[in-house]
N, CA, C and O atoms as a Tripos MOL2 file, in Angstrom:
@<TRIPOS>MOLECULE
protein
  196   195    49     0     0
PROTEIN
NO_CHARGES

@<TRIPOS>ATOM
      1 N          -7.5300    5.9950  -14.2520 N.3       1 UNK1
      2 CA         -7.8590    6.4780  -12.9430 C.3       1 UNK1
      3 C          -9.2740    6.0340  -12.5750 C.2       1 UNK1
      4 O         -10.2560    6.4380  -13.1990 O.2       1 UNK1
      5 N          -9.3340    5.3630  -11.7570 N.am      2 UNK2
      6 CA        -10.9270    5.3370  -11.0590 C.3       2 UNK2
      7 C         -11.9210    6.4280  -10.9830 C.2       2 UNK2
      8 O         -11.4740    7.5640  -10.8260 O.2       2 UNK2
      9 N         -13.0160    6.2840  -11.0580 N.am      3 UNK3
     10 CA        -13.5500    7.0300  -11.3660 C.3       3 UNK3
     11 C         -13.9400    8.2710  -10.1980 C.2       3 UNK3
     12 O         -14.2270    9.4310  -10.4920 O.2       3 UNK3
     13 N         -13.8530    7.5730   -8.5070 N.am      4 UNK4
     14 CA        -13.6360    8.2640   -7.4230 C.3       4 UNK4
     15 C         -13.0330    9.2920   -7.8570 C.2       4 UNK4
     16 O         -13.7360   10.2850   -7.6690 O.2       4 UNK4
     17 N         -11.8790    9.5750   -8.4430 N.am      5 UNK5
     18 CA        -10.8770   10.3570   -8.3670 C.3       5 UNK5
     19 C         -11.1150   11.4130   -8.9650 C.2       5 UNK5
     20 O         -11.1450   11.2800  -10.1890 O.2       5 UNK5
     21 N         -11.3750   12.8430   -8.4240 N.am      6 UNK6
     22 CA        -11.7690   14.1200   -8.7640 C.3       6 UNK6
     23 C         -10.7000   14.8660  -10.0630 C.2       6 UNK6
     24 O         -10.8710   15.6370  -11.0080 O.2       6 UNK6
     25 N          -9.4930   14.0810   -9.4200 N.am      7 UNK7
     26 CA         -8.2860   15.2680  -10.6520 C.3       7 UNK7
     27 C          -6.9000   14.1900  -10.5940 C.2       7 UNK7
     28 O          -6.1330   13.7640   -9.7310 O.2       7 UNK7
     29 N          -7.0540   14.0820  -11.7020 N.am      8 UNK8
     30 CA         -6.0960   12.6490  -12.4980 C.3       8 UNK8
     31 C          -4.9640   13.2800  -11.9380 C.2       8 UNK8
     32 O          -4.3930   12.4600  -11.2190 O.2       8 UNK8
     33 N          -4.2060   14.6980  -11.9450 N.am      9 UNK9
     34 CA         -3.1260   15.1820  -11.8400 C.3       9 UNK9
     35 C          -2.9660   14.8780  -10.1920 C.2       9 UNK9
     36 O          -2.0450   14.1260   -9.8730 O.2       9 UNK9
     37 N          -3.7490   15.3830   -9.2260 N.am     10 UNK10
     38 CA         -3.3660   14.9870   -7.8050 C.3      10 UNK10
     39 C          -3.2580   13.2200   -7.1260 C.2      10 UNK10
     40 O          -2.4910   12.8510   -6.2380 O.2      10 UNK10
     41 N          -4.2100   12.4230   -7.8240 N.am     11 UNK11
     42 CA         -4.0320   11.3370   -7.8520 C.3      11 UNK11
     43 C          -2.6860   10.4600   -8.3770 C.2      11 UNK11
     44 O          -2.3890    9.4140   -7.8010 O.2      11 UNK11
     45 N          -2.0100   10.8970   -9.3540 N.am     12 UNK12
     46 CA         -0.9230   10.6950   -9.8050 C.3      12 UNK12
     47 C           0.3610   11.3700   -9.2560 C.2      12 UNK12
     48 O           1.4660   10.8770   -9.4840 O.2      12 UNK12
     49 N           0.1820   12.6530   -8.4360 N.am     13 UNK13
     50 CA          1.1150   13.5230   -7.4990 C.3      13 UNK13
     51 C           1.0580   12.6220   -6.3690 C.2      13 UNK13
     52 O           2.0810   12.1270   -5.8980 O.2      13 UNK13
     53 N          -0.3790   12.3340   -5.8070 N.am     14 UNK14
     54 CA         -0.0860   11.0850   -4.3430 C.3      14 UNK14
     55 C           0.1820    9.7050   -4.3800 C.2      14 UNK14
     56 O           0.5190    9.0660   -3.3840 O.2      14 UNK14
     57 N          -0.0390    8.9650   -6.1390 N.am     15 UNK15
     58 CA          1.3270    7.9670   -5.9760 C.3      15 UNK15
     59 C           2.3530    7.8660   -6.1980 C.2      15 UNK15
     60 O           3.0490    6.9360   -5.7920 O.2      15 UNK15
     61 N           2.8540    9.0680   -7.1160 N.am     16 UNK16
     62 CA          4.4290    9.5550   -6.8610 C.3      16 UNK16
     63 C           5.0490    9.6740   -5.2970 C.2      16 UNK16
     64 O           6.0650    9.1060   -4.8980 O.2      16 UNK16
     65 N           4.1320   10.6010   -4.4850 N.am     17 UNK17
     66 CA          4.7520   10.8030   -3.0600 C.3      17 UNK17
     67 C           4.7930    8.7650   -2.3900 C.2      17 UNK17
     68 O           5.5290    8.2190   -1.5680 O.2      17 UNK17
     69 N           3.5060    8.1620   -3.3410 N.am     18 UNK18
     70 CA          3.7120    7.1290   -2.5090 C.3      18 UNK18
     71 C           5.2370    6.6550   -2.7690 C.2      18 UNK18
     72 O           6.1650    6.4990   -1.9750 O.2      18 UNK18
     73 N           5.1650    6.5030   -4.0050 N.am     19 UNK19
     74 CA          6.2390    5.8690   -4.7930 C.3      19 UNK19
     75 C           7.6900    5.9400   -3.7470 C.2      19 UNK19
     76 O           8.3900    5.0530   -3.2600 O.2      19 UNK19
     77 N           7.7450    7.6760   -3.6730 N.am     20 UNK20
     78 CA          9.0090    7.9190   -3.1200 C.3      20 UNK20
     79 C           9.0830    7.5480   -1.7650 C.2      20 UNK20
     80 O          10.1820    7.2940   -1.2710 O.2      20 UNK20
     81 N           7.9680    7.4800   -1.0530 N.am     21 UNK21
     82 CA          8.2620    7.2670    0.3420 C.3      21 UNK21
     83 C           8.7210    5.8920    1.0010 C.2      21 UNK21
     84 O           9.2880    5.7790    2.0870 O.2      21 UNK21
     85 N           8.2060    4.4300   -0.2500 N.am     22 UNK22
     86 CA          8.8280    3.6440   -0.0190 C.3      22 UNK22
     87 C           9.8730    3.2820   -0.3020 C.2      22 UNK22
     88 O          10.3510    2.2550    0.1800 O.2      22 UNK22
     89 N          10.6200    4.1920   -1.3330 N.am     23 UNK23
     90 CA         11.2890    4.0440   -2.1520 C.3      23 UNK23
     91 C          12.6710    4.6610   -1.0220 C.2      23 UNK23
     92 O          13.7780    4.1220   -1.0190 O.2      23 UNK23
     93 N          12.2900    5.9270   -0.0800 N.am     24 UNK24
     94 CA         12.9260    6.3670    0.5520 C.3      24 UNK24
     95 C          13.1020    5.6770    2.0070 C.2      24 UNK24
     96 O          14.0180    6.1340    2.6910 O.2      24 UNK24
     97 N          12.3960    4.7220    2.5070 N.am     25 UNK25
     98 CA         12.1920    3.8910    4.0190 C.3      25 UNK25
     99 C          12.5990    2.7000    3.6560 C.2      25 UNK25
    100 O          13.1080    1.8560    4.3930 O.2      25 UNK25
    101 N          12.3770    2.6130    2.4990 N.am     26 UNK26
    102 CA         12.5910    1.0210    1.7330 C.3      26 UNK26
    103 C          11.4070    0.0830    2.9620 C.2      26 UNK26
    104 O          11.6120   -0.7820    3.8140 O.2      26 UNK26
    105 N          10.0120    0.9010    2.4180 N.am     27 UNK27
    106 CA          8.8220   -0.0260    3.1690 C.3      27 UNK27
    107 C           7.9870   -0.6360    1.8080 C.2      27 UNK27
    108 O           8.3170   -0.6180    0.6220 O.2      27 UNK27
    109 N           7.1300   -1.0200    2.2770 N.am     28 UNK28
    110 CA          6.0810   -2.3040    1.2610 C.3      28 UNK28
    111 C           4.9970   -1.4460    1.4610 C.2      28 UNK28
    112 O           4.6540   -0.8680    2.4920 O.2      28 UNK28
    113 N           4.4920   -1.4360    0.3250 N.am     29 UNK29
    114 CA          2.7880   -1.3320    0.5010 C.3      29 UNK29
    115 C           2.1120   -2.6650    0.0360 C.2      29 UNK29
    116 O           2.1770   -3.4870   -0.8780 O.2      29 UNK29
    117 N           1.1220   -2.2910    1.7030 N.am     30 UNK30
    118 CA          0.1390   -3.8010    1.5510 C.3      30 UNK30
    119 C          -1.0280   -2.9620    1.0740 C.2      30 UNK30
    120 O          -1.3770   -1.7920    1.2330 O.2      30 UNK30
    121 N          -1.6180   -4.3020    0.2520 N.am     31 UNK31
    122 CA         -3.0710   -4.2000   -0.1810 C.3      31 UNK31
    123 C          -3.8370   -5.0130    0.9770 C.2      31 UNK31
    124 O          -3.6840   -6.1840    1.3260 O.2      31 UNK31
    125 N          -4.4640   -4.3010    1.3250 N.am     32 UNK32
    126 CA         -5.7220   -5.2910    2.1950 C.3      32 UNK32
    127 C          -5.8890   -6.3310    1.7440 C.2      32 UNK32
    128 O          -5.2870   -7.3420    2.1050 O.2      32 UNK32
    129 N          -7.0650   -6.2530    0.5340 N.am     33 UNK33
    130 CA         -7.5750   -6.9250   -0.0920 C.3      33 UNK33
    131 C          -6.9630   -7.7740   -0.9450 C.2      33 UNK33
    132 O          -7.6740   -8.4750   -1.6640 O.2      33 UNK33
    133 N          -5.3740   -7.8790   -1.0340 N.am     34 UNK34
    134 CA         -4.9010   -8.7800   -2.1770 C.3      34 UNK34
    135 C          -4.1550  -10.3300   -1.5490 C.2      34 UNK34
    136 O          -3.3200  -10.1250   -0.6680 O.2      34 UNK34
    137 N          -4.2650  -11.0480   -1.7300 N.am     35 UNK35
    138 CA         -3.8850  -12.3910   -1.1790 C.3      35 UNK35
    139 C          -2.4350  -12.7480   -1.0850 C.2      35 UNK35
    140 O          -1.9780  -13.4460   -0.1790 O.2      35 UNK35
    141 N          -1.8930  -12.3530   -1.8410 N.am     36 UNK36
    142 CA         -0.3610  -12.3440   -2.0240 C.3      36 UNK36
    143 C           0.2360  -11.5200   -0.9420 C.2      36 UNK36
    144 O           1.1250  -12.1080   -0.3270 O.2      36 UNK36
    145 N          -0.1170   -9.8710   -0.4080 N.am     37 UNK37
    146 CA         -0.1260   -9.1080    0.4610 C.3      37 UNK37
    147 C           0.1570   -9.8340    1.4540 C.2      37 UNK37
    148 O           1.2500   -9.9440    2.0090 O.2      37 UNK37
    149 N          -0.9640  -10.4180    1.7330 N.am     38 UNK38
    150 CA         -1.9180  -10.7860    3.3220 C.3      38 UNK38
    151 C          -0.7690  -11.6260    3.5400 C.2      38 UNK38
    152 O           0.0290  -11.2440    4.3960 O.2      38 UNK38
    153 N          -0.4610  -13.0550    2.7210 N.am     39 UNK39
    154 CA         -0.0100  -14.1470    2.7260 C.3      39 UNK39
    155 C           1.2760  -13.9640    3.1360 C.2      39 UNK39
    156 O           1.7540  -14.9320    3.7270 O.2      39 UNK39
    157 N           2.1200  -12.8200    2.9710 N.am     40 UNK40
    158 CA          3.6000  -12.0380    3.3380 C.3      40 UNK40
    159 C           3.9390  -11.4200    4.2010 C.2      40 UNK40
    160 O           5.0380  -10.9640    4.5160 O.2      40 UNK40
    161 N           2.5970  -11.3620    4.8030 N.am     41 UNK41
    162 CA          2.7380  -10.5420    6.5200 C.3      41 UNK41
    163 C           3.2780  -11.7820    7.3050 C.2      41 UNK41
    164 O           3.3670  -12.9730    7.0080 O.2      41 UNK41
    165 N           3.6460  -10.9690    8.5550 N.am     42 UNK42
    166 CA          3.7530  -12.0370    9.6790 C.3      42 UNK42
    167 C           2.8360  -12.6080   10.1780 C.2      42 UNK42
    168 O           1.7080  -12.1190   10.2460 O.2      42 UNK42
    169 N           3.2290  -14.0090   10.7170 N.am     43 UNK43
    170 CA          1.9890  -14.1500   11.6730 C.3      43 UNK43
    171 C           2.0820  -13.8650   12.4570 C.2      43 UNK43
    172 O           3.2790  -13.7060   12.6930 O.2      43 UNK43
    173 N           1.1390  -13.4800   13.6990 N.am     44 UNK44
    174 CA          0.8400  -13.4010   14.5290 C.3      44 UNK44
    175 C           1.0060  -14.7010   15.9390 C.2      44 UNK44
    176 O           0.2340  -15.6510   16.0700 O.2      44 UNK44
    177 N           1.9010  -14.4750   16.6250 N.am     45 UNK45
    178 CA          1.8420  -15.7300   17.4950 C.3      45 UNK45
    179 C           0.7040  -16.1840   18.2280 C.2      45 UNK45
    180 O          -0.1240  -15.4200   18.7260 O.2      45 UNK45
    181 N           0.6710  -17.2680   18.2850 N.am     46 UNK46
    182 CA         -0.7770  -18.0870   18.7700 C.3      46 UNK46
    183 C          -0.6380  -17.5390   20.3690 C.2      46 UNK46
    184 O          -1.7360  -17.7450   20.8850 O.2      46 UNK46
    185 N           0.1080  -17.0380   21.1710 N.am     47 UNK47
    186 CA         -0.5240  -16.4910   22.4120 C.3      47 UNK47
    187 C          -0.9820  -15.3660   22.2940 C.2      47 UNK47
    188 O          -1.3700  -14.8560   23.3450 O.2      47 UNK47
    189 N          -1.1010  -14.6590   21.1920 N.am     48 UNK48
    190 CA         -1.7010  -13.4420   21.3990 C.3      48 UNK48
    191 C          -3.0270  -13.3090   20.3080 C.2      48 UNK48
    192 O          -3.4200  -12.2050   19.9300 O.2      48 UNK48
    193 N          -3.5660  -14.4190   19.9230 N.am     49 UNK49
    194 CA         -4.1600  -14.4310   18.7110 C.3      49 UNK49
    195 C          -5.7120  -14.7220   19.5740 C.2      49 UNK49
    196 O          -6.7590  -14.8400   18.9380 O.2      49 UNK49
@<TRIPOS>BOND
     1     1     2 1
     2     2     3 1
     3     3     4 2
     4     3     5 am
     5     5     6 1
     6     6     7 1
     7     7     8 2
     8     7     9 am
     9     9    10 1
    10    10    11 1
    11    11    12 2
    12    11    13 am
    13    13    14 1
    14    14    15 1
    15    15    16 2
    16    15    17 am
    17    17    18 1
    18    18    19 1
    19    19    20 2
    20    19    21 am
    21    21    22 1
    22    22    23 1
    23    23    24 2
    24    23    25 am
    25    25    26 1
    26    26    27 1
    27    27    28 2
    28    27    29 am
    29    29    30 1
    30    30    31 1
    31    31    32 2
    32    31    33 am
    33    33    34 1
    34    34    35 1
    35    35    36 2
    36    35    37 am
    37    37    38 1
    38    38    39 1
    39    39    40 2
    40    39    41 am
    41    41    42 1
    42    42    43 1
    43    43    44 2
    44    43    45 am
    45    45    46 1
    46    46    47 1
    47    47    48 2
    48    47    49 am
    49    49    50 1
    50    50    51 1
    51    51    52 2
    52    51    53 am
    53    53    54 1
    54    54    55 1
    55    55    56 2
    56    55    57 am
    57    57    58 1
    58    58    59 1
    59    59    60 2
    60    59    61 am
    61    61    62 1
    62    62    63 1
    63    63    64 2
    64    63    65 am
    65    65    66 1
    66    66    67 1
    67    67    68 2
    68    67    69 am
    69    69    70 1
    70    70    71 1
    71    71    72 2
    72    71    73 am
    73    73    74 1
    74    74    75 1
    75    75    76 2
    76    75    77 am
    77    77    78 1
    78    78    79 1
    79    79    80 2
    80    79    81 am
    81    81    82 1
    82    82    83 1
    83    83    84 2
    84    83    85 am
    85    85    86 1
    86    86    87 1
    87    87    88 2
    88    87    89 am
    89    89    90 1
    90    90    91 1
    91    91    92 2
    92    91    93 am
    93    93    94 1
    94    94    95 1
    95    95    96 2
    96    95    97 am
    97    97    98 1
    98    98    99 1
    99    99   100 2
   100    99   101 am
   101   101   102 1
   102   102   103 1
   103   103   104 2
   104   103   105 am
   105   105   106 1
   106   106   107 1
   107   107   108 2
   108   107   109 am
   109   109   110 1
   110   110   111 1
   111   111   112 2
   112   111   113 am
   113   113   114 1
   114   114   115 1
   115   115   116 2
   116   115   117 am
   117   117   118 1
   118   118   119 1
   119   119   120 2
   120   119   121 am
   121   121   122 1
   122   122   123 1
   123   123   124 2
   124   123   125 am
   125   125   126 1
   126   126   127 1
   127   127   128 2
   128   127   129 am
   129   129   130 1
   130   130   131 1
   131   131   132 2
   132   131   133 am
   133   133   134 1
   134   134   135 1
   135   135   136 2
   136   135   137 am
   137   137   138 1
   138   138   139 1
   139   139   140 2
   140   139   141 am
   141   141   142 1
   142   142   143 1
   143   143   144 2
   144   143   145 am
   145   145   146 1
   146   146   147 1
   147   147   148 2
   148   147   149 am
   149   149   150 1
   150   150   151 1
   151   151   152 2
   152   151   153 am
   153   153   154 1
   154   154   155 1
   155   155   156 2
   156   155   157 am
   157   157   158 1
   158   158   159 1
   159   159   160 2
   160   159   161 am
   161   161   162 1
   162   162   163 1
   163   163   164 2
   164   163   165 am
   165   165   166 1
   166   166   167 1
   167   167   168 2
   168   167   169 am
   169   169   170 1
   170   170   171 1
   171   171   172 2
   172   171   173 am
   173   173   174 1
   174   174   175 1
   175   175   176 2
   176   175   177 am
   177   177   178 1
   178   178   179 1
   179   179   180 2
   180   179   181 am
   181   181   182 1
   182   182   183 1
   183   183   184 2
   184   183   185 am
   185   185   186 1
   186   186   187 1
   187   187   188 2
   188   187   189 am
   189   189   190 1
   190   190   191 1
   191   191   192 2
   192   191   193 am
   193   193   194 1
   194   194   195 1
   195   195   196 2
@<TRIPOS>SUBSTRUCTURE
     1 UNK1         2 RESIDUE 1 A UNK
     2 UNK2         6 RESIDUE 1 A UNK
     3 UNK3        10 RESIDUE 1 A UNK
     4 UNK4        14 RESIDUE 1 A UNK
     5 UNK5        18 RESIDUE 1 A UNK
     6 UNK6        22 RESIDUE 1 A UNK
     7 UNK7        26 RESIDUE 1 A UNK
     8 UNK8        30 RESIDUE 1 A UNK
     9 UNK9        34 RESIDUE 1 A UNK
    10 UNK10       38 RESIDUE 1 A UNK
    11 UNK11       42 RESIDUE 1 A UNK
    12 UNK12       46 RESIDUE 1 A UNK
    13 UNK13       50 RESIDUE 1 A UNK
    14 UNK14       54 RESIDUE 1 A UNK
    15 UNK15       58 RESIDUE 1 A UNK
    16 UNK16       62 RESIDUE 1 A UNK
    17 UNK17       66 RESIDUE 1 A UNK
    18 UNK18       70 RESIDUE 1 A UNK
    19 UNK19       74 RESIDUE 1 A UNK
    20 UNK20       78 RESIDUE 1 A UNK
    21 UNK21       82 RESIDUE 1 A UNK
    22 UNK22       86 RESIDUE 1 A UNK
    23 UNK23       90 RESIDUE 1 A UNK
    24 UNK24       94 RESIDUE 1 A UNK
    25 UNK25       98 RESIDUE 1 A UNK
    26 UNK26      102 RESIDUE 1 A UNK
    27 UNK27      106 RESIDUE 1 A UNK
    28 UNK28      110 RESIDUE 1 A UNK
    29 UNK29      114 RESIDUE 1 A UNK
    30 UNK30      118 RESIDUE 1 A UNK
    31 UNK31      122 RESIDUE 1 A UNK
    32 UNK32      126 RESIDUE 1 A UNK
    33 UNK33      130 RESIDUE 1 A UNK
    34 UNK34      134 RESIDUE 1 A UNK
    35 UNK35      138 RESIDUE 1 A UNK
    36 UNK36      142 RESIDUE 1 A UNK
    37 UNK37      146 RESIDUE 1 A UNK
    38 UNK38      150 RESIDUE 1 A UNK
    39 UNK39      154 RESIDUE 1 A UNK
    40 UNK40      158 RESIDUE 1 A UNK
    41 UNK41      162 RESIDUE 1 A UNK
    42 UNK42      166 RESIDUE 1 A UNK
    43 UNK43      170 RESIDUE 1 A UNK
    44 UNK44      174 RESIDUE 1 A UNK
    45 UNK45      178 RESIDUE 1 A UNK
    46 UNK46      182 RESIDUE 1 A UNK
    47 UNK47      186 RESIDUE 1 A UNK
    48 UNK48      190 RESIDUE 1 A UNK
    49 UNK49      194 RESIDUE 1 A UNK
């Protein structure tokens, strides 16, 4: 656990809820910051860019 993280047990309860919620929408979690993420989004069409 990072060290941010006040209580290992609630941190691990909110990526379970994450877990299930994509698990239940059948959605993706993006990382901002990860390149692979980014690279899997859509683009954006050039008239609105």
């Amino acid at each position: 656990m990072p060290d941010f993280n006040r209580s290992r047990g609630e941190a691990l309860a909110s990526m379970g809820r994450i877990r299930r919620i994509l698990r239940n929408t059948q959605g993706r979690l993006v990382i901002q910051h990860e390149p692979r993420d980014i690279a899997a989004m859509p683009r954006i069409p050039a008239y609105l860019d």
